[in-house]
N, C-alpha and C positions, 0 to 999 in steps of 0.2 A: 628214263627213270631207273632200269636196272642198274644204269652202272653208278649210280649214285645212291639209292633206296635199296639195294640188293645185297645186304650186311646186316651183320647180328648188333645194333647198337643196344647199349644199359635201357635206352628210353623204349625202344620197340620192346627189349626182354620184357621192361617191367611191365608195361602195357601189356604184353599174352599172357603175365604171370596172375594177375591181378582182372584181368575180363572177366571172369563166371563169376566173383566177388562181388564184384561192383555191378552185374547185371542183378546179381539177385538184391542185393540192398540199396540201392538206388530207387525201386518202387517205391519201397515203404517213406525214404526219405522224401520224395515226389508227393505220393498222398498226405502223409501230414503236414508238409510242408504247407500244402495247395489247401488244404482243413485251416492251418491254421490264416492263412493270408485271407479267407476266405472273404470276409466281409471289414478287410483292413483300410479300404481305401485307396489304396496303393495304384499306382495304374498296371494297367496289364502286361505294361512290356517289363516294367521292373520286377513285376513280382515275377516273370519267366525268368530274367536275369538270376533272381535272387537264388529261383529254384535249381537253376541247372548249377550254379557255381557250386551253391551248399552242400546239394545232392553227390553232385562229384568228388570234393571235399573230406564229406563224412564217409562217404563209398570208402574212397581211398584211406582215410583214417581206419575204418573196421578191417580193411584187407591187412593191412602193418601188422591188426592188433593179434589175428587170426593166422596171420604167417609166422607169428613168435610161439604159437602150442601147435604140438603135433593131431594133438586130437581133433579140434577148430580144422586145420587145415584137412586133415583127412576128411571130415565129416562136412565141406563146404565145398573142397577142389577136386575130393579123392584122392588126394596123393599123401603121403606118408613124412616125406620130409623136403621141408623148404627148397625151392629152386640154389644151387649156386651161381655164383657169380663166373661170369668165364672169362677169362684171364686173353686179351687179342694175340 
């Protein structure tokens, strides 16, 4: 696996850029998520389907929105200015 998995790709970067993000807001998406499906009908494996997709999703949308202010990003990741992109 190293010699194939053991490089800096875009997809890994954005994935460690973007972890503490998405772990703090994905709760909240989960809980109301799970509130609101609550007595939907729905069976249970869709509504897990629905939750993890949405969840991830919106995760991922707020990180975007939070990596475009410096303030949001400090006050979310602690860091002061957006990762760069690095050049192979």
């Amino acid at each position: 696996m190293r010699r194939w998995l053991d490089r800096d790709t875009p997809l890994t970067r954005g994935a460690v850029d973007s972890a503490f993000t998405i772990y703090l807001f994905h709760q909240v998406f989960i809980v109301f998520g799970a509130l609101l499906m609550q007595n939907s009908g729905i069976p249970a494996l869709v509504q897990f389907v629905l939750l993890v997709a949405s969840s991830l999703l919106l995760s991922i949308g707020v990180h975007l929105i939070i990596r475009r202010h410096k303030l949001l990003l400090m006050l979310f990741n602690g860091v002061m200015r957006p990762p760069r992109s690095r050049a192979a």
